[in-house]
ROFIMAR-107057 format. One record per residue (C-alpha): residue in three letters; x, y, z. Coordinates in steps of 0.1 Angstrom, whole numbers, padded with zeros to 4 digits, always signed. Example, Ala and Ser with C-alpha at 12.3 -4.5 7.8 and 13.67 -1.06 7.14 Angstrom:
ALA+0123-0045+0078;SER+0137-0011+0071;
# end
This chain:
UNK+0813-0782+0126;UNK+0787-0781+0153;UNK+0779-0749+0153;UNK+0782-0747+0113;UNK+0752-0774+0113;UNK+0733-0755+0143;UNK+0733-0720+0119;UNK+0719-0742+0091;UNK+0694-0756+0108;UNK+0681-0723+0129;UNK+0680-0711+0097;UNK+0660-0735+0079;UNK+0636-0734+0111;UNK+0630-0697+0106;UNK+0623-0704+0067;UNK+0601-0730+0079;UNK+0581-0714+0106;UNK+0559-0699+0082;UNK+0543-0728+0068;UNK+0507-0733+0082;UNK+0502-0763+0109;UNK+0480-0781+0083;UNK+0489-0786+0049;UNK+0469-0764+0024;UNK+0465-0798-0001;UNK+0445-0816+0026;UNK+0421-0790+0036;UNK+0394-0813+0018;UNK+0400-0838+0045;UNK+0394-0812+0074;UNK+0364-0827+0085;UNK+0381-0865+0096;UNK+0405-0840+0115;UNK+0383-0825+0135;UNK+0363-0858+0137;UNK+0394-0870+0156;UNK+0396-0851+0187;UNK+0380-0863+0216;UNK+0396-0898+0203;UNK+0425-0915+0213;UNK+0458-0918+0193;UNK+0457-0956+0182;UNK+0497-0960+0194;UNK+0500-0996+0179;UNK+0486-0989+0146;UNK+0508-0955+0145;UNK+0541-0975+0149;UNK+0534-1000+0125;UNK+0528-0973+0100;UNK+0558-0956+0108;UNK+0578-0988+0103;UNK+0564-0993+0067;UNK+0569-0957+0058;UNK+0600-0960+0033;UNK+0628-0924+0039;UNK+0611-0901+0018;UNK+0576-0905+0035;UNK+0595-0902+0068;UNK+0612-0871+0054;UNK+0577-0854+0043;UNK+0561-0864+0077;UNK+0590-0844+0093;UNK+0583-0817+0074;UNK+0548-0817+0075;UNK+0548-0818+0114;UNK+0574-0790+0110;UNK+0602-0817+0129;UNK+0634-0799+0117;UNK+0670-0818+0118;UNK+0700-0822+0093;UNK+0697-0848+0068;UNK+0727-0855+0044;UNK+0716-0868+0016;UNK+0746-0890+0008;UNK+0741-0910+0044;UNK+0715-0930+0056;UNK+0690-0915+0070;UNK+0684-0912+0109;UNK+0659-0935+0122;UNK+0667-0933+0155;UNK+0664-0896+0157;UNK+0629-0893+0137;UNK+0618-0919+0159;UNK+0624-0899+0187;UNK+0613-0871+0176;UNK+0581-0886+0165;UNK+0575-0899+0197;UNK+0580-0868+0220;UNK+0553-0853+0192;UNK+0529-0879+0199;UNK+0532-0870+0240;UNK+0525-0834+0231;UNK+0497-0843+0209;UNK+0481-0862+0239;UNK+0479-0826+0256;UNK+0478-0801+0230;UNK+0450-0808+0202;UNK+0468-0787+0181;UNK+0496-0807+0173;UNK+0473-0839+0174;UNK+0453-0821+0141;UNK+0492-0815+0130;UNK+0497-0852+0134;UNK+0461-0865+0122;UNK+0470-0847+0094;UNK+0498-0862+0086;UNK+0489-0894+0091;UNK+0456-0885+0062;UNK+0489-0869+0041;UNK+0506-0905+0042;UNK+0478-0924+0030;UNK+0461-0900+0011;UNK+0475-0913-0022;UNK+0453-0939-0020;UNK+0420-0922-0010;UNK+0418-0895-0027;UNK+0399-0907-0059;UNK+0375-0924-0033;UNK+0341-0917-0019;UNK+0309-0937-0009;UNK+0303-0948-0043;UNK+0334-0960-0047;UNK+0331-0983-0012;UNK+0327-1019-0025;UNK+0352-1019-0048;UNK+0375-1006-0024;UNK+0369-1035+0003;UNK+0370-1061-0025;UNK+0409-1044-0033;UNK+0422-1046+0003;UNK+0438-1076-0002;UNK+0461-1063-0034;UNK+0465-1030-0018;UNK+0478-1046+0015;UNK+0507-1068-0006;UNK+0514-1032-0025;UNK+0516-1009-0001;UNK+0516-1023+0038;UNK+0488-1039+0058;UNK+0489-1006+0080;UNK+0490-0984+0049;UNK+0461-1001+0039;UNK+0444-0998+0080;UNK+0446-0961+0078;UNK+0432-0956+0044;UNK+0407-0975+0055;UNK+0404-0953+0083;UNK+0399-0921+0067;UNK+0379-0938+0038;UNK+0354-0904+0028;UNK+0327-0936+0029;UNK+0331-0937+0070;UNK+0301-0912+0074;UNK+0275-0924+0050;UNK+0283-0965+0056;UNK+0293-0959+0088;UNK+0276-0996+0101;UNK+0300-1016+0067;UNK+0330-0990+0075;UNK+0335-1002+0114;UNK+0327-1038+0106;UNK+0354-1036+0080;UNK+0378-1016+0102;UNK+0369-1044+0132;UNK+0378-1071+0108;UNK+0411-1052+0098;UNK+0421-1052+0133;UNK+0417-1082+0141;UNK+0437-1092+0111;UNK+0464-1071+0124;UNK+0463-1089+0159;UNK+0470-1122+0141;UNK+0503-1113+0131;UNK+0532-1118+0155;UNK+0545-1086+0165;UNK+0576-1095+0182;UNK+0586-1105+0147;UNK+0580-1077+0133;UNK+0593-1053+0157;UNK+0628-1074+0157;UNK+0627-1069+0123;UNK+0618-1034+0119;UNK+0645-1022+0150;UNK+0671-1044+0128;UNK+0660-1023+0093;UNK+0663-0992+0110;UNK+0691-0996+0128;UNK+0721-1014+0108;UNK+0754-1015+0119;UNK+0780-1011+0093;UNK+0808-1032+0096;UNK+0834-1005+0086;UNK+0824-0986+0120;UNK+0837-0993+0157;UNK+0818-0988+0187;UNK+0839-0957+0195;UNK+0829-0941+0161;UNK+0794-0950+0168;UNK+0796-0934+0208;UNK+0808-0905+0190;UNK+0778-0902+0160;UNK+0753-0906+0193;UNK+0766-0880+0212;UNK+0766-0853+0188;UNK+0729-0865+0177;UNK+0725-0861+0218;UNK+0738-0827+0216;UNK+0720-0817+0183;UNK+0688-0831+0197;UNK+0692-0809+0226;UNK+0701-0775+0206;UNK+0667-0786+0184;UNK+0653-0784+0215;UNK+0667-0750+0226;UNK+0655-0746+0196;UNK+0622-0754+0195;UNK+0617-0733+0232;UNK+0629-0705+0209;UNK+0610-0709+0182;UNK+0576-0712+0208;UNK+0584-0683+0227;UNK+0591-0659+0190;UNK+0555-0678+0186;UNK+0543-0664+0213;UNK+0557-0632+0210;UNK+0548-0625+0175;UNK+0505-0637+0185;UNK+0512-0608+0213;UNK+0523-0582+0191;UNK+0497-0595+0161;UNK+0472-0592+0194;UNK+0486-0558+0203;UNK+0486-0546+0158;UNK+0451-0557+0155;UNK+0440-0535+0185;UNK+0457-0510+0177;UNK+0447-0510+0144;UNK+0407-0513+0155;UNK+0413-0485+0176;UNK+0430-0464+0145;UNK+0397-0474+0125;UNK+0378-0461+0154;UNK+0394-0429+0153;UNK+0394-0427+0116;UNK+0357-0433+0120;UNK+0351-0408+0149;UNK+0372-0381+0130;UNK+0347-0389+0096;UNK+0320-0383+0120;UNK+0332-0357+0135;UNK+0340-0341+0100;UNK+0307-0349+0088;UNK+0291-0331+0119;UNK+0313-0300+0116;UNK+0301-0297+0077;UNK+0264-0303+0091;UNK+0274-0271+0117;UNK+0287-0247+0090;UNK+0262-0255+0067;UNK+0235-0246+0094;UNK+0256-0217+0101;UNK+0257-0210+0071;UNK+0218-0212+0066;UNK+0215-0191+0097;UNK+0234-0165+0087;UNK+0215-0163+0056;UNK+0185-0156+0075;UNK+0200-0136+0099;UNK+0208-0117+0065;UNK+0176-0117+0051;UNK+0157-0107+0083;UNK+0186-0077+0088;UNK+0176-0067+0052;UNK+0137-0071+0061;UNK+0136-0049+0091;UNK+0157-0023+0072;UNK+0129-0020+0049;UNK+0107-0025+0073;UNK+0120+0003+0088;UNK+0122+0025+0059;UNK+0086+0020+0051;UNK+0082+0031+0088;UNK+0099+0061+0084;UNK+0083+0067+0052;UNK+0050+0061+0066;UNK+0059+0085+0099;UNK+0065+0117+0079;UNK+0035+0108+0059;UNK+0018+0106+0092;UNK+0035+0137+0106;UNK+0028+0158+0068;UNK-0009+0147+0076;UNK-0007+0156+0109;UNK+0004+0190+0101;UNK-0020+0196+0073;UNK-0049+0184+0096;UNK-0035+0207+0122;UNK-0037+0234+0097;UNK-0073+0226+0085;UNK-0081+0225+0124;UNK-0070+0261+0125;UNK-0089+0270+0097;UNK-0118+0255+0112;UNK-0115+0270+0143;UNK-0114+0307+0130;UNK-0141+0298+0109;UNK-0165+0283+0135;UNK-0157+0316+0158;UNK-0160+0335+0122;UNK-0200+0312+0127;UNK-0204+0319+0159;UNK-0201+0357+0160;UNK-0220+0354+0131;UNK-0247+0330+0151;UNK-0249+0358+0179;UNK-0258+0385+0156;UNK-0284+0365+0143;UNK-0293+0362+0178;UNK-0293+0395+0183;UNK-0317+0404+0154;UNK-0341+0377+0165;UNK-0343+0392+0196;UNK-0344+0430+0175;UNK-0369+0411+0159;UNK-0391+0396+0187;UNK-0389+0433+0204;UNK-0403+0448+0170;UNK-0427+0424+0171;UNK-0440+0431+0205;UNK-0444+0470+0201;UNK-0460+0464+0168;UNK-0490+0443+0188;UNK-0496+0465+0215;UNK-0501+0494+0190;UNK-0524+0471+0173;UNK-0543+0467+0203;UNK-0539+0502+0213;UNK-0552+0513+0177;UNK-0584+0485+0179;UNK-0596+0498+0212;UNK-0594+0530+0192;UNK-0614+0516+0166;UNK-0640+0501+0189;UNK-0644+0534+0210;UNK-0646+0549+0172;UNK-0674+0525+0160;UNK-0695+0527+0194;UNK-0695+0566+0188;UNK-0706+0562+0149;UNK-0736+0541+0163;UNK-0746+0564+0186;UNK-0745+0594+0156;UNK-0762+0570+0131;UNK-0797+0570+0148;UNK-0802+0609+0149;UNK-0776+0616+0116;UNK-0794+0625+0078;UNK-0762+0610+0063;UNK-0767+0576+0077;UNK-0753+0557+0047;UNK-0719+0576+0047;UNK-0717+0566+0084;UNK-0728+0531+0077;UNK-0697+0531+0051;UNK-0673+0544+0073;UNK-0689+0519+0096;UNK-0680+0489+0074;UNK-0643+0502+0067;UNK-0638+0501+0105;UNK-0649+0465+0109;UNK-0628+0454+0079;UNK-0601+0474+0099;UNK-0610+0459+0130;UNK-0610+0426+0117;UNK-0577+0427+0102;UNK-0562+0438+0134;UNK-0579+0405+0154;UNK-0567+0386+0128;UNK-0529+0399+0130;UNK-0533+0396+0168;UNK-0546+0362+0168;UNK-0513+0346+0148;UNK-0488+0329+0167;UNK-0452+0341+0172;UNK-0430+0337+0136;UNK-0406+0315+0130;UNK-0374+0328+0136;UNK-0355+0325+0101;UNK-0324+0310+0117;UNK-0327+0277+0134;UNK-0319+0284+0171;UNK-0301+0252+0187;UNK-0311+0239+0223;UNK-0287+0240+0241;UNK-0262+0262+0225;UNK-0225+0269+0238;UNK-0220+0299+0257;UNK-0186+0305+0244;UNK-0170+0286+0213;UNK-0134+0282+0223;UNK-0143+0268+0259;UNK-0164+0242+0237;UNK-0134+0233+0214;UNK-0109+0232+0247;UNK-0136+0207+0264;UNK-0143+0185+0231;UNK-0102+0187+0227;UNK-0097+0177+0264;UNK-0121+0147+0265;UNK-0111+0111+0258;UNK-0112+0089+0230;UNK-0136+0061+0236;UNK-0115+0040+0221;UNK-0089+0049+0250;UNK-0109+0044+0280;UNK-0103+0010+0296;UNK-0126-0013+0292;UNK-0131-0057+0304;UNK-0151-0080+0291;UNK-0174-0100+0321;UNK-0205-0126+0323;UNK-0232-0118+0344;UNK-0242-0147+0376;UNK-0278-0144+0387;UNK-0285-0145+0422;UNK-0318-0147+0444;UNK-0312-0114+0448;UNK-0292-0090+0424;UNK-0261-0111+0414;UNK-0222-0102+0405;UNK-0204-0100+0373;UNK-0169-0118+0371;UNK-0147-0098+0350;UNK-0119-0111+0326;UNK-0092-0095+0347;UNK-0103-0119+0378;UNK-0122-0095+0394;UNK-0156-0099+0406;UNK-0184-0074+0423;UNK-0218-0073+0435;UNK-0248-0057+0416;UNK-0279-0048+0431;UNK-0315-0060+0423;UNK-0321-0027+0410;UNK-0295-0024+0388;UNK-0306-0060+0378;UNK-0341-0046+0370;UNK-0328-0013+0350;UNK-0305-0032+0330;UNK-0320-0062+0326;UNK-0299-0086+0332;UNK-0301-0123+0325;UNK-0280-0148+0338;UNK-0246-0158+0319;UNK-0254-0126+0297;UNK-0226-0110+0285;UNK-0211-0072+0295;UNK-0190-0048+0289;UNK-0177-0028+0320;UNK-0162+0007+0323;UNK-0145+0016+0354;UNK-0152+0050+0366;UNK-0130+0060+0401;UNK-0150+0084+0423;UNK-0138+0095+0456;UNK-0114+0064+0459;UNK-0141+0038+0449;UNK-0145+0024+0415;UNK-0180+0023+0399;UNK-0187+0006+0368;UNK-0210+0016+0336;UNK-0224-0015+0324;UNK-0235-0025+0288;UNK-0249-0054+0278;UNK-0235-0069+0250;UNK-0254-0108+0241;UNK-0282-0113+0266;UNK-0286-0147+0289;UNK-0306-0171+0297;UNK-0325-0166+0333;UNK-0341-0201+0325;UNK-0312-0218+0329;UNK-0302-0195+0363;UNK-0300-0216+0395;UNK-0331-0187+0407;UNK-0369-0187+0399;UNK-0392-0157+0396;UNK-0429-0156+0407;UNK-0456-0139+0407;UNK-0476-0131+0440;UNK-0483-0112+0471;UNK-0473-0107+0509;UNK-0491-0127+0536;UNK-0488-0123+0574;UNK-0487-0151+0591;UNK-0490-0164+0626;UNK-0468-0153+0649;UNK-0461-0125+0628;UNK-0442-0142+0600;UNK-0441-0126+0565;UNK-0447-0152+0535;UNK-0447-0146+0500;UNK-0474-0170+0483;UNK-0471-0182+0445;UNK-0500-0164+0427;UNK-0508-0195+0407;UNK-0503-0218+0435;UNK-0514-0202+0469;UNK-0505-0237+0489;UNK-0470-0226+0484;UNK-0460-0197+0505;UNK-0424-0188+0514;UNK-0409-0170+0544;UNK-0395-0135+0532;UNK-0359-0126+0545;UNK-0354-0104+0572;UNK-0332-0076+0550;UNK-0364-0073+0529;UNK-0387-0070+0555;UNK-0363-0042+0576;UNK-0358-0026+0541;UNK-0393-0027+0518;UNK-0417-0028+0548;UNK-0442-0046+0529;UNK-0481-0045+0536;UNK-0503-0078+0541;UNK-0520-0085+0503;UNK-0498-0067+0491;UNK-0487-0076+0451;UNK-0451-0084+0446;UNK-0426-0107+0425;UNK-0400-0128+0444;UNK-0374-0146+0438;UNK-0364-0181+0451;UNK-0328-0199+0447;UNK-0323-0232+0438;UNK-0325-0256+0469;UNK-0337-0226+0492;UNK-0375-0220+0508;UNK-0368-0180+0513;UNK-0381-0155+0495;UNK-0362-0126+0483;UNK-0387-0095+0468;UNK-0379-0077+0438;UNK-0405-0055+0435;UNK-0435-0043+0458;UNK-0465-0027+0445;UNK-0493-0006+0458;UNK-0520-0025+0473;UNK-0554-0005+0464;UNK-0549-0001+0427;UNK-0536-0021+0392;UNK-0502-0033+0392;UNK-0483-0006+0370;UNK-0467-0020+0335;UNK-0437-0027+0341;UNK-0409-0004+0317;UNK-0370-0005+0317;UNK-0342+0013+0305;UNK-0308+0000+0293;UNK-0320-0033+0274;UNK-0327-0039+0242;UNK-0354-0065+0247;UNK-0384-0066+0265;UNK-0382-0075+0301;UNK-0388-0110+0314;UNK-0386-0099+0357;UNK-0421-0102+0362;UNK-0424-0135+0345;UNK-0431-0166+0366;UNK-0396-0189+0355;UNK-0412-0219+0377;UNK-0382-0246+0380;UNK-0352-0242+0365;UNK-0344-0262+0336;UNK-0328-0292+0327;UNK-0300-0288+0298;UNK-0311-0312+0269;UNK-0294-0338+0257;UNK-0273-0334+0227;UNK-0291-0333+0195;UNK-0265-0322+0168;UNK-0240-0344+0172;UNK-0219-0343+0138;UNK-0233-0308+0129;UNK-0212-0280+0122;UNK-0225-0246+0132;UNK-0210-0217+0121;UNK-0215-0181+0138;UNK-0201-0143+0124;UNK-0204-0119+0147;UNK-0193-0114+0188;UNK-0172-0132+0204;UNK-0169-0167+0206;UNK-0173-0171+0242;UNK-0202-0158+0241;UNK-0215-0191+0220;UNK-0196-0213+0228;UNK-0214-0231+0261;UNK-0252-0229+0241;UNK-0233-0250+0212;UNK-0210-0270+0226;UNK-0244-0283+0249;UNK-0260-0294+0218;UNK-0230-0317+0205;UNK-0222-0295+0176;UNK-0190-0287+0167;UNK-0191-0244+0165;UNK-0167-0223+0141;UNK-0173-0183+0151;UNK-0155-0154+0132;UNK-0159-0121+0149;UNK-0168-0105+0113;UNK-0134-0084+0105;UNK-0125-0113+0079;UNK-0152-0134+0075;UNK-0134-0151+0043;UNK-0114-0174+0070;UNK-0146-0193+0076;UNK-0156-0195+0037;UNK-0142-0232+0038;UNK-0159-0247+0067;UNK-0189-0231+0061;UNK-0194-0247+0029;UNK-0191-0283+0046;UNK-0214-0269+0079;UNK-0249-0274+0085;UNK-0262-0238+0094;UNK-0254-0202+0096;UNK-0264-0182+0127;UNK-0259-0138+0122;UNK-0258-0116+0152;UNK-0261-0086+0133;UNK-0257-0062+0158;UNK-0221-0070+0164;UNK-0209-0076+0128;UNK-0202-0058+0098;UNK-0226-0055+0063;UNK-0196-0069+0044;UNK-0196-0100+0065;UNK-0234-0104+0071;UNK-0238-0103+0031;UNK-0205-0120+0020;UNK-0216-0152+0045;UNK-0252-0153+0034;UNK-0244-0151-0001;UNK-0219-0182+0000;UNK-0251-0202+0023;UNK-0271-0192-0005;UNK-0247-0208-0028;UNK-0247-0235-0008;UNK-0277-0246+0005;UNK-0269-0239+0039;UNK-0299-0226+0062;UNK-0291-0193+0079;UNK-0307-0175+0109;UNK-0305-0141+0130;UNK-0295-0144+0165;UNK-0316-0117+0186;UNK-0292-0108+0210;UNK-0291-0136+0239;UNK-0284-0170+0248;UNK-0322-0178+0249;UNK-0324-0169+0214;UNK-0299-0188+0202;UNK-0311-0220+0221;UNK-0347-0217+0207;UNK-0331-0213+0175;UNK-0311-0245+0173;UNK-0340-0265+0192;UNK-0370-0254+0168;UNK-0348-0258+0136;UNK-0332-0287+0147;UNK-0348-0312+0121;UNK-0334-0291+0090;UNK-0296-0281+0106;UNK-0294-0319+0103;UNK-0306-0326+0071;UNK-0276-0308+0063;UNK-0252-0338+0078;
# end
């Protein structure tokens, strides 16, 4: 029979153990739960409730603090054991605030019946009604809706005066009466039993109680257990959503890779597909090339027979001339041979026409000889005749050595050239190349290609006997007033203790000590002329040129340069670079190369756009918006000199011709400074 009520109630425990700690219809009282847990259990108040609590309220309080134990409904029910049973809960809920919200709530479920249609509103009619609602329901029934009245918050100062009179109320009762009679309600004794019967009844509620509470253990640790593995599910299943994620990603990245593989591959395509064509059009060009090739080669031929077909042609020509010149020459020494004739002739008609009766046939014959005679000065007095082919200068001895040579030489185009600037020094200077090398140039070669400093040149190596010389070509002239040298004008003085001096023409106080290469070297005279040269924080003179000291000084001429030379002209300091004054213009340039602009400009604040001339039409839109147009025609094309002009005409824009060097330039921007920025 044991065992038969054990299974029933382990069974009903398991049923049960899936009702939540706090009863779903009291939810709305949540807040007076939590309200109550850093406060005591009220113990005395508790027990008096119990004790007015009728079977059926005991029954739902056991169920509602999930207190599980077999109940026939056709016997009385067991005080004893819910008491017990409600008092081990109490000691648990003193440690575990769990089961005291369990119990709290509990307690609210009892009473809630009579709060539940009450609130703040309803507060003064609910005090006036204690005094009914304690006859009908219990004066701790009435306490502990009272208690967790919904009006405790709001009139919290007339809710604990109220609760304090309440108690004190409940003091004023005698409670030895009432516990006497409540232990003598809850425990009757039937007179049908013994006191064996009833040792029996209590030690199989002993024993029950203690399965309950093998029980409960159980029932705790399957608690337990199952939070564990809920614990264990929910990571699990956070890591599965992790992994679901990552593999989404994952997918989403390896979709992202195909399709740029896919996109690669169609360009890997289309550039396969390009440089086939690409490559056909080669090929297609190449024979061209090579057809053209032939056909020039053939035309070459041709033109090679037919300029040795000319030439042997030329030498007969030649020939005749000479045939010619030779005919010419035997036909003037019979002239003179046949006019001394004449005059021997006329001298011996002279001498007959004194003692001769036919004088006037003489003095006819005399007349024809004269004409004759004058004819014959006359032929003899005109120069040499034009040969009626043009004879060249210099012309080839043989015409295929000539074809062989012109063959044999280099395209200009393939000779190595760089690119350099020009440094001025006191004497000669050195020209930094665009390949990082740098060499010396003498004052002579200074003077015959008249060189400037910062000017722009185009070198050609030339490699003789293991040493490279360079051809030099100036390409956009400098600006020697801007060197770190000055130039005067003067002559040589001998000084005391024989010390040469060079003295400033225009300023004969200053004299400067001539270096001792120039004097070893030049040998100058005492008064004699000369121009020197002076570097910048230096008091030695370096001479440039010496002239002769009894005569003028000779003009001075040079070769190489396309402007006239500034050697001989007196520099005096060097100047200062001016301040910038075209800030916020923009200055275009066609022609050169940009370097060679770019330090002039940049020094007057402008901003400079330059296009070397191949395609001016890349510089059509900023030189709309720009300020002024500067030409070096020299190193552009017609197309682009006209094509930019014609769009500054358009525009307004002022336009000017650069002369071929920095200095230029300069005096360009600074004299037509006022209208470049009326353009801003």
């Amino acid at each position: 029979m044991v065992s038969k009520i054990n299974s029933k109630m382990i069974r009903k425990w398991l049923n049960d153990s899936s009702q939540p700690t706090i009863r779903e219809d009291i939810h709305k009282y949540q807040n007076l739960v939590n309200r109550e847990d850093p406060l005591p259990l009220q113990l005395p108040e508790i027990r008096g409730l119990l004790k007015e609590m009728n079977d059926k309220g005991k029954q739902e309080m056991a169920s509602n603090l999930d207190i599980t134990f077999f109940h026939n409904q056709r016997k009385k029910f067991p005080h004893l054991l819910f008491q017990k049973e409600i008092n081990q809960f109490i000691l648990q809920a003193a440690k575990d605030n769990n089961r005291k919200r369990q119990f709290i709530s509990a307690l609210i479920y009892e009473v809630a019946n009579l709060i539940e249609n009450e609130d703040e509103s309803t507060w003064d009619t609910f005090i006036r009604e204690l005094e009914p609602l304690s006859n009908r329901c219990g004066l701790y029934h009435t306490y502990w809706a009272l208690y967790f009245h919904p009006a405790r918050e709001p009139l919290h100062d007339s809710w604990h005066s109220q609760i304090e009179l309440f108690k004190t109320r409940l003091a004023q009762i005698d409670a030895p009466n009432i516990e006497a009679s409540a232990v003598k309600e809850e425990l009757p004794v039937p007179s049908d039993l013994n006191t064996a019967r009833e040792q029996k009844l209590k030690n199989k509620i002993d024993n029950l109680a203690a399965k309950l509470q093998e029980a409960e253990r159980t029932k705790q640790s399957l608690r337990k257990e199952l939070d564990h593995k809920t614990k264990l599910l929910m990571q699990q299943q956070l890591k599965l959503e992790q992994a679901a994620l990552k593999e989404q990603q994952l997918e989403l990245k390896m979709q992202q890779d195909k399709e740029q593989w896919q996109e690669s591959r169609n360009r890997q395509k289309k550039h396969e597909l390009f440089w086939k064509q690409l490559q056909t059009s080669w090929e297609e060009e190449k024979s061209a090339l090579l057809e053209q090739l032939q056909d020039a080669g053939k035309a070459l031929s041709k033109s090679e027979k037919l300029v040795i077909q000319k030439d042997k042609e030329l030498s007969a020509l030649k020939r005749e001339i000479r045939e010619m010149g030779h005919r010419s020459q035997d036909s003037k020494e019979s002239a003179s041979h046949l006019l001394s004739g004449l005059y021997e002739n006329m001298d011996e008609i002279n001498r007959k026409l004194k003692n001769s009766p036919h004088k006037s046939e003489l003095r006819a014959q005399l007349k024809k000889i004269l004409d004759l005679m004058d004819l014959l000065e006359n032929y003899l007095d005109q120069d040499e005749p034009e040969s009626a082919v043009e004879q060249p200068e210099a012309p080839p001895a043989d015409t295929t050595q000539m074809m062989e040579a012109e063959q044999n030489k280099p395209d200009e185009d393939e000779v190595q050239t760089f690119n350099g600037i020009f440094y001025r020094r006191d004497h000669g200077g050195y020209i930094s190349l665009e390949n990082g090398e740098v060499f010396n140039i003498t004052e002579s070669m200074v003077y015959q290609h008249d060189l400037q400093h910062e000017a722009e040149v185009l070198c050609r190596p030339k490699p003789k006997d293991g040493t490279v010389y360079y051809d030099i070509e100036v390409l956009f002239q400098g600006d020697d007033t801007y060197s770190p040298v000055r130039q005067f004008k003067g002559y040589v003085l001998l000084g005391a203790y024989h010390v040469w001096y060079c003295v400033d023409m225009n300023h004969p106080d200053q004299r400067y000590p001539i270096h001792y290469k120039d004097i070893e070297i030049q040998k100058p005279v005492d008064g004699a002329p000369c121009t020197f040269n002076i570097a910048e924080n230096s008091r030695v003179a370096r001479l440039v040129r010496l002239y002769p000291v009894n005569g003028p000084v000779p003009a001075e001429t040079k070769t190489g340069a396309s402007t006239p030379s500034t050697a001989i002209t007196d520099y005096g300091p060097k100047k200062e670079k001016p301040e910038p004054f075209l800030e916020g213009c923009k200055i275009v340039i066609i022609g050169g190369q940009r370097k060679w602009f770019e330090s002039v400009v940049v020094e007057t604040g402008a901003e400079l756009i330059h296009e070397n001339g191949t395609s001016p039409e890349r510089v059509y839109p900023d030189l709309k918006s720009s300020q002024a147009l500067f030409l070096l025609l020299t190193a552009t094309s017609h197309r682009a000199s006209w094509g930019t002009i014609e769009v500054a005409k358009q525009y307004q824009i002022p336009y000017f011709v650069i002369q071929g060097s920095k200095s230029n330039l300069r005096k360009l921007l600074w004299d037509n400074r006022q209208q470049i920025k009326q353009g801003i």
